[in-house]
LOMAR-340511 format. One record per residue (C-alpha): residue in three letters; x, y, z. Coordinates in steps of 0.25 Angstrom, whole numbers, always signed. Example, Ala and Ser with C-alpha at 12.3 -4.5 7.8 and 13.67 -1.06 7.14 Angstrom:
REM residues 2
(r "ALA",(+49,-18,+31))
(r "SER",(+55,-4,+29))
END
This chain:
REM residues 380
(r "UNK",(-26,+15,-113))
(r "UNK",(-18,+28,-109))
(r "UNK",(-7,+26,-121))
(r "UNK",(-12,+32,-133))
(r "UNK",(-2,+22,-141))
(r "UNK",(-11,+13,-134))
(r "UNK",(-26,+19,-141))
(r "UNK",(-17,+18,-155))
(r "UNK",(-16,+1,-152))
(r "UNK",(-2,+1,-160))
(r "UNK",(+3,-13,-160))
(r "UNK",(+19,-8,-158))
(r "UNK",(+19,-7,-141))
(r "UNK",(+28,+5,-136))
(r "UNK",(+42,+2,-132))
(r "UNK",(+42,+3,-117))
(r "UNK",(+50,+13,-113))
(r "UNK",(+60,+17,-100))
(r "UNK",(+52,+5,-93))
(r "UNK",(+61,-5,-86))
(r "UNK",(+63,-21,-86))
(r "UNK",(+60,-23,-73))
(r "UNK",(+47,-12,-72))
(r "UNK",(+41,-19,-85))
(r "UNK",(+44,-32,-77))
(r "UNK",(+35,-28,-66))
(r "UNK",(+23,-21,-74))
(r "UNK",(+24,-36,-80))
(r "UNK",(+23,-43,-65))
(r "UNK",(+12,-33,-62))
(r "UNK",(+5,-37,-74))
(r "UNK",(+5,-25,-83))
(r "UNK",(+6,-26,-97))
(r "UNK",(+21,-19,-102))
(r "UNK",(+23,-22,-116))
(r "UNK",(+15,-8,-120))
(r "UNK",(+11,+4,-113))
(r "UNK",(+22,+4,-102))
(r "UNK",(+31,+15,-100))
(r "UNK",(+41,+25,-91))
(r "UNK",(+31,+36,-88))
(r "UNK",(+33,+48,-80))
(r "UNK",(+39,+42,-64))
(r "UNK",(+31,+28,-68))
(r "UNK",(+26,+20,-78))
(r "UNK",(+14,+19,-89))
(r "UNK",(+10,+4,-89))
(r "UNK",(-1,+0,-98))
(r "UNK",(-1,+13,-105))
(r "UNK",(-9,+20,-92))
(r "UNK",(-6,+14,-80))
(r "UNK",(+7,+23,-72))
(r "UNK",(+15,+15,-60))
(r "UNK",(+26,+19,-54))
(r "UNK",(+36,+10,-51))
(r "UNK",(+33,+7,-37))
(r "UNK",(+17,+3,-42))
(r "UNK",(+24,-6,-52))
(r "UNK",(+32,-13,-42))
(r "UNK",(+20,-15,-33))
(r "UNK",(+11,-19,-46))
(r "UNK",(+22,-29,-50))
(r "UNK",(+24,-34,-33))
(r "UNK",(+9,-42,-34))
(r "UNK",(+8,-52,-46))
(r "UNK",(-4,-59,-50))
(r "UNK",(-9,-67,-61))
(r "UNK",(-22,-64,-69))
(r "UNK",(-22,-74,-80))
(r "UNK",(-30,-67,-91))
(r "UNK",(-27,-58,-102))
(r "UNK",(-37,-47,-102))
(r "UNK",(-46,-45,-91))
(r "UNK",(-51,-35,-81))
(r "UNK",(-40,-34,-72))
(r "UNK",(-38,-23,-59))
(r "UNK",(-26,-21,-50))
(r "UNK",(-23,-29,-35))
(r "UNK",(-26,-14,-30))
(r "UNK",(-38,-8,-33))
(r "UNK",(-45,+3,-23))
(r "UNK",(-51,-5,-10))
(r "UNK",(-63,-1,-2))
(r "UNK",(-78,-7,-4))
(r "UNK",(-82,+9,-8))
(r "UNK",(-72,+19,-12))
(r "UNK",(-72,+34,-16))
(r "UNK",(-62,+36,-27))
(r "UNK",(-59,+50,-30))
(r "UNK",(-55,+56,-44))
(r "UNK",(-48,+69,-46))
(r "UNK",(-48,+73,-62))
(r "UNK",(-37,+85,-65))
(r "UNK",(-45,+98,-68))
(r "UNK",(-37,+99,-80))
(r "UNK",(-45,+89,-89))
(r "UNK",(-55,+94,-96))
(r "UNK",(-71,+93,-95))
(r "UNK",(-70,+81,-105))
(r "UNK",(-62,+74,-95))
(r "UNK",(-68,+77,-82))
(r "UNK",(-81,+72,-87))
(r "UNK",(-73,+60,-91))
(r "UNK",(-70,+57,-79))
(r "UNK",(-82,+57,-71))
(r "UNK",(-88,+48,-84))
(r "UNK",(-76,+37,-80))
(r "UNK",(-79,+39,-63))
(r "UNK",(-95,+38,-69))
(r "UNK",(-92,+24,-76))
(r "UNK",(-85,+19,-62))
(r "UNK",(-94,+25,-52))
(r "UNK",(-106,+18,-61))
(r "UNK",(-101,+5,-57))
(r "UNK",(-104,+6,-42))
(r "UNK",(-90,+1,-39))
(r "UNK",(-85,+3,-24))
(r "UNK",(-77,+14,-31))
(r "UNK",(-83,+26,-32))
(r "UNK",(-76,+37,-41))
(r "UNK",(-78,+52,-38))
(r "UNK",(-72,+65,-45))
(r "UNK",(-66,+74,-36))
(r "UNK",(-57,+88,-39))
(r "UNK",(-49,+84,-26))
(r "UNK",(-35,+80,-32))
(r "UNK",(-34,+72,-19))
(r "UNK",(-42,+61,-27))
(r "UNK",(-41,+47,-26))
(r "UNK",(-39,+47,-43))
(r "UNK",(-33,+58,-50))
(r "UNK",(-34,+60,-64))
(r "UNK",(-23,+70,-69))
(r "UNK",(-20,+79,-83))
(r "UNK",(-7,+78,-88))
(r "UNK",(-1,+82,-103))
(r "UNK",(+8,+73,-111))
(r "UNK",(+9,+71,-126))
(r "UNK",(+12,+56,-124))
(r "UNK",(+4,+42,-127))
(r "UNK",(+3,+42,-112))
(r "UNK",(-13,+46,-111))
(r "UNK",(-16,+44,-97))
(r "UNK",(-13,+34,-84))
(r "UNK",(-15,+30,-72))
(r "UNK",(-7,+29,-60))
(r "UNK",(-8,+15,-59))
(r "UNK",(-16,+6,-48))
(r "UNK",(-22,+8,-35))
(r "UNK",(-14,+9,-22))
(r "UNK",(-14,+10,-7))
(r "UNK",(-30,+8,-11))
(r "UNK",(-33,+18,-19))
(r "UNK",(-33,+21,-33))
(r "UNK",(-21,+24,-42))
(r "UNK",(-20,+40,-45))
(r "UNK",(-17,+48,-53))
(r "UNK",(-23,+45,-68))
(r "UNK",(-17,+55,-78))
(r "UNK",(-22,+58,-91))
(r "UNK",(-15,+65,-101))
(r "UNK",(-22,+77,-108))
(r "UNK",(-16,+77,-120))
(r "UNK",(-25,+67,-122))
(r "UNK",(-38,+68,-112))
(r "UNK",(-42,+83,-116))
(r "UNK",(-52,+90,-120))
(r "UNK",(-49,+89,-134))
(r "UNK",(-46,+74,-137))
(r "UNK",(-58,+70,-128))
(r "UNK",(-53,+57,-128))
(r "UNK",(-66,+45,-128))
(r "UNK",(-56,+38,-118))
(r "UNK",(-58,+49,-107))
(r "UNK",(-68,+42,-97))
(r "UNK",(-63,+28,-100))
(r "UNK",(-47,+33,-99))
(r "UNK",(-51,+39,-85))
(r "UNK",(-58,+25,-80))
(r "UNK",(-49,+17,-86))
(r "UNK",(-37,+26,-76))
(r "UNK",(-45,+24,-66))
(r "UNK",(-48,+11,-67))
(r "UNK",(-32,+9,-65))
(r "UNK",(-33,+19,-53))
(r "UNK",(-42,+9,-47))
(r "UNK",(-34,-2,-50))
(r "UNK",(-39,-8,-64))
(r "UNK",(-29,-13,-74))
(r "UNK",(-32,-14,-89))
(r "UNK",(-41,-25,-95))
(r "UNK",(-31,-29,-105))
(r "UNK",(-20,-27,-96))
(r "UNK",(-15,-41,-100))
(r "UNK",(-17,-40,-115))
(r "UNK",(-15,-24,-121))
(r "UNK",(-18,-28,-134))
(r "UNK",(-32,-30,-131))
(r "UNK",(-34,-12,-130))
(r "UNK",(-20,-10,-133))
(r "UNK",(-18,-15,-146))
(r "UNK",(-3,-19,-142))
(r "UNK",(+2,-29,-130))
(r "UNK",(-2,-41,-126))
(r "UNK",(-1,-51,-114))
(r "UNK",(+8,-48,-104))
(r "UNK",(+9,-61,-97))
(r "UNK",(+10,-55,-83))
(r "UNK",(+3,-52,-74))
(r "UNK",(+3,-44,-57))
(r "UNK",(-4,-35,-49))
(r "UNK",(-15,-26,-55))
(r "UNK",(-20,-37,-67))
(r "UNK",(-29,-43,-57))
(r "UNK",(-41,-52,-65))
(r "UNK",(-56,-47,-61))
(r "UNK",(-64,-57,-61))
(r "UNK",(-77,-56,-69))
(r "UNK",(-69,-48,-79))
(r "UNK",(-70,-55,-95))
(r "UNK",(-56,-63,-96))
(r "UNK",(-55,-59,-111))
(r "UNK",(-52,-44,-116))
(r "UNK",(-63,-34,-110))
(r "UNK",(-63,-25,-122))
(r "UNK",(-67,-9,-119))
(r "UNK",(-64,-11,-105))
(r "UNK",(-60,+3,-99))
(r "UNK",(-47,-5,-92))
(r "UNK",(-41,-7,-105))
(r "UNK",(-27,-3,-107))
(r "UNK",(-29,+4,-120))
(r "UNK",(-40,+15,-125))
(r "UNK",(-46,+17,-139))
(r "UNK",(-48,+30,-136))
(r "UNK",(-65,+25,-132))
(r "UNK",(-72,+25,-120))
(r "UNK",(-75,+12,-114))
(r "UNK",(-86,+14,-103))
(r "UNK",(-83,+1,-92))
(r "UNK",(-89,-11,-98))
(r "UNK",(-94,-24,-91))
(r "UNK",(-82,-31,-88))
(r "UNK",(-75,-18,-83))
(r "UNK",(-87,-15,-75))
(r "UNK",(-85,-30,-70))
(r "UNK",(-72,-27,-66))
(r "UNK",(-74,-14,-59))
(r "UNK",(-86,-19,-53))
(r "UNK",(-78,-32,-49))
(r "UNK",(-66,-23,-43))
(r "UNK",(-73,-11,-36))
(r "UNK",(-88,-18,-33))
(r "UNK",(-97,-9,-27))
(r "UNK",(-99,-8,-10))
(r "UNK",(-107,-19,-4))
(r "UNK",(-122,-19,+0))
(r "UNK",(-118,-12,+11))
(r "UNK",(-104,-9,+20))
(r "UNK",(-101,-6,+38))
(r "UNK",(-92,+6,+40))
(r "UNK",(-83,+2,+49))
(r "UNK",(-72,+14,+55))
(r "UNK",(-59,+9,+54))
(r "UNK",(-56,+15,+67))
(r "UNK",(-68,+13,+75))
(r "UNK",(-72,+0,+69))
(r "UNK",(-84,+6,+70))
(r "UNK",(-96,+7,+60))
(r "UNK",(-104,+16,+55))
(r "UNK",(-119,+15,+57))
(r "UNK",(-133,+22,+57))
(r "UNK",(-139,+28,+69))
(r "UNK",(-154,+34,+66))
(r "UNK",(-145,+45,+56))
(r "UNK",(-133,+45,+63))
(r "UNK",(-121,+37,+58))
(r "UNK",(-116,+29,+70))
(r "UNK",(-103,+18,+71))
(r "UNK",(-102,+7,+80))
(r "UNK",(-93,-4,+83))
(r "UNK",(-102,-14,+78))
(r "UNK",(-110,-15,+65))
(r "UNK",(-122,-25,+70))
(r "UNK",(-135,-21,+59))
(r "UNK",(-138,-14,+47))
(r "UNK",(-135,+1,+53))
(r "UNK",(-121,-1,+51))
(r "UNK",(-122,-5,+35))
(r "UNK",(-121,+6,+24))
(r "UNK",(-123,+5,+9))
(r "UNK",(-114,+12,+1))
(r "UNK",(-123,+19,-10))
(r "UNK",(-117,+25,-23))
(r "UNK",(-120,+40,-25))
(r "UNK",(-113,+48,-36))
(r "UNK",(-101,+44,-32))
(r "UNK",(-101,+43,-18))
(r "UNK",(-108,+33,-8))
(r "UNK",(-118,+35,+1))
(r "UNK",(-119,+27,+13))
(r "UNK",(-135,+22,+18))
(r "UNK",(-137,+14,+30))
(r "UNK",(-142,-1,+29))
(r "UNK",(-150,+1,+40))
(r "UNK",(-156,+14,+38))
(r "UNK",(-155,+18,+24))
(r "UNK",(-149,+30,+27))
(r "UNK",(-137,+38,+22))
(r "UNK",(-124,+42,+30))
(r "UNK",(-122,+57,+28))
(r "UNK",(-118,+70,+33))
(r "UNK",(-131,+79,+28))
(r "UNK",(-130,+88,+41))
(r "UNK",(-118,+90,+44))
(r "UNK",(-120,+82,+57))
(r "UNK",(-107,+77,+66))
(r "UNK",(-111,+64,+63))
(r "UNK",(-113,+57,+50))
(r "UNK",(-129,+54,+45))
(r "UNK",(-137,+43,+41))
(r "UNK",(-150,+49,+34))
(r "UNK",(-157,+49,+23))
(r "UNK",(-154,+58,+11))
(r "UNK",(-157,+62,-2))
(r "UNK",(-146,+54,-13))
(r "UNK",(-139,+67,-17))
(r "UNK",(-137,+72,-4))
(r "UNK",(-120,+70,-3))
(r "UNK",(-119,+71,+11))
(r "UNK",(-123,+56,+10))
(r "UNK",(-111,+53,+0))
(r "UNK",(-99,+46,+4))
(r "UNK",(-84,+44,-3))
(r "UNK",(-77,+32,+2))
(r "UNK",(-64,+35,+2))
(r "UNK",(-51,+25,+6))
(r "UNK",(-42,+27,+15))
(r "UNK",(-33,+18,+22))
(r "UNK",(-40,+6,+18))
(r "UNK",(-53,+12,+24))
(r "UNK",(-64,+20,+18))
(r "UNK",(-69,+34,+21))
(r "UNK",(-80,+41,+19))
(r "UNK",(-81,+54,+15))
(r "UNK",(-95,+62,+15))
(r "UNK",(-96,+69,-1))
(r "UNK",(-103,+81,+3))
(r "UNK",(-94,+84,+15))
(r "UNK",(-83,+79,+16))
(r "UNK",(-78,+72,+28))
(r "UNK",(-78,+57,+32))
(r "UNK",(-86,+49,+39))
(r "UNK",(-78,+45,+51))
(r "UNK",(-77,+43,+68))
(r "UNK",(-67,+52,+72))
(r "UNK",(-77,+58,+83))
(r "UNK",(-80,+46,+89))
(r "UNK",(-93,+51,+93))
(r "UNK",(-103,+40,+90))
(r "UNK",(-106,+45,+75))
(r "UNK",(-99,+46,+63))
(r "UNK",(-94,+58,+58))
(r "UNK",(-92,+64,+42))
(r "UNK",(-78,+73,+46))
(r "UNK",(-66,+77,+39))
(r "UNK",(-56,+67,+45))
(r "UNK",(-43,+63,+39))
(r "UNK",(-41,+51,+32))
(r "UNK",(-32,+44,+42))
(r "UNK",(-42,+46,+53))
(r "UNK",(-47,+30,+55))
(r "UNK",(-60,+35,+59))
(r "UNK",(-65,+39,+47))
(r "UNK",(-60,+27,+40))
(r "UNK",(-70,+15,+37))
(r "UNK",(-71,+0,+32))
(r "UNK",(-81,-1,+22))
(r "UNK",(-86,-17,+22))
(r "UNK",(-99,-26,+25))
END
């Protein structure tokens, strides 16, 4: 819940105001619930008290109908964030205090715990893939996010309003309010999304259903209570519980036993060579399969064949494949998307692992992101 009229449970619904027929109409097609917590905000529109879409996102959402046929379930968006292993970065605005900073990295901790093929990673660069933003307004308007993933990554920014989240109020909702946007940002819709009344207190039923409400099966078909998608707060934490870990689990599962990196513009894959990481158009034994290993965050990649790890310890024109210690981070890897392809980019170093040079080797070099030769497919 982001409204605070929404923690209060009152039973009279707030008049919906300066929002259209026809926009209301097309919430309805897309599946959202619109008889509270729907209004004109800012250039957009608050739906479900903390989701904003603009109308353009509304016009796509309402473009792709489906049909879920329960009432309350676990339900995520047609779009979540692709890849079978993906770096997600999240960039929190220096101006929150030291309460919520910490509740941050306790809300990345509770999704990197899952072993989900998502990994979430604080970073100060504002360049992130998530930003989570300060603003002040005396209003009911807690917080939101800016809606659903698109073009395949995840929707940003979230923004929290500090009249509320401050170092004073130290709201209990902190950790669970930041998943929960999240959640959003990698394209989870509310729980109850099809009965408010369930968290809310107020609404009912919608009736209607689109794009976004998609069932995940596995998931209870009765009301999941404490789940941290639910559209309203009681001002508690509520840690995932089983059936949200079902659901996440379900919708971001962790990498496969192992994966072939294939160069999107080579074709060819990668593979180790006695230490030396090698590419080649075929792919015929177990040297050309890696293991993805979680790793504070990050992933280190190990050899099938040699149990060996692809790094860059030496600082060599060529990218290694030895044995080191566990916190040694010239071992540690983000995945990053780009283009529908995955890059990979050294956590000690910087740089990406690519084949600009054509040399016989694989190289760890800044290269910009367009460059197909540091782009990879990630698959079995």
């Amino acid at each position: 819940m982001i409204l605070l009229l929404a923690c209060q449970k009152k039973d009279n619904a707030p008049a919906l105001r300066n929002v259209s027929d026809n926009i209301i109409s097309k919430l309805q097609a897309a599946g959202f619930h619109t008889s509270e917590g729907l209004q004109k905000y800012k250039d957009g529109y608050l739906v479900e008290y903390d989701i904003f879409l603009t109308e353009e996102q509304i016009n796509e959402l309402a473009d792709h109908p489906v049909n879920p046929k329960v009432k309350v379930e676990h339900y995520k968006s047609s779009n979540i964030v692709p890849g079978p292993l993906r770096t997600i970065y999240v960039y929190i605005d220096p101006t929150f205090d030291t309460y919520m900073q910490n509740a941050l990295d306790k809300a990345l901790e509770r999704y990197n715990a899952l072993n989900l093929s998502i990994r979430l990673i604080r970073t100060p660069d504002t360049r992130a893939e998530i930003n989570i933003l300060a603003f002040y307004e005396a209003s009911n308007v807690l917080g939101y996010s800016a809606g659903f993933p698109s073009g395949g990554n995840p929707a940003s920014p979230i923004k929290l309003n500090t009249y509320y989240y401050n170092g004073t109020s130290q709201r209990a909702d902190a950790i669970t309010t930041i998943a929960h946007e999240i959640g959003h940002a990698i394209g989870f819709r509310h729980t109850d999304y099809m009965n408010r009344a369930f968290s809310c207190g107020i609404g009912g039923n919608e009736g209607t259903a689109g794009v976004g409400a998609e069932y995940i099966p596995g998931t209870p078909s009765g009301p999941s209570a404490n789940s941290w998608m639910l559209a309203c707060s009681n001002n508690t934490d509520r840690p995932f519980t089983a059936e949200d870990k079902v659901a996440l689990t379900t919708v971001y599962p962790g990498p496969p036993a192992w994966v072939r990196l294939k160069n999107r513009w080579t074709n060819a894959y990668l593979y180790d060579d006695n230490g030396i990481v090698r590419y080649s158009s075929t792919a015929p034994d177990d040297r050309y399969k890696w293991n993805l290993e979680k790793i504070n965050g990050f992933t280190r990649i190990r050899n099938v064949s040699s149990g060996k790890y692809m790094n860059i310890e030496h600082g060599y024109s060529y990218v290694e494949c030895i044995l080191l210690p566990i916190s040694y981070a010239s071992a540690y890897w983000a995945f990053e998307y780009t283009d529908g392809y995955t890059r990979l980019r050294n956590q000690w170093k910087g740089g990406y692992i690519n084949l600009e040079s054509q040399n016989g080797t694989a190289q760890n070099t800044d290269v910009p992101a367009h460059f197909l030769s540091s782009q990879w497919i990630v698959a079995q």
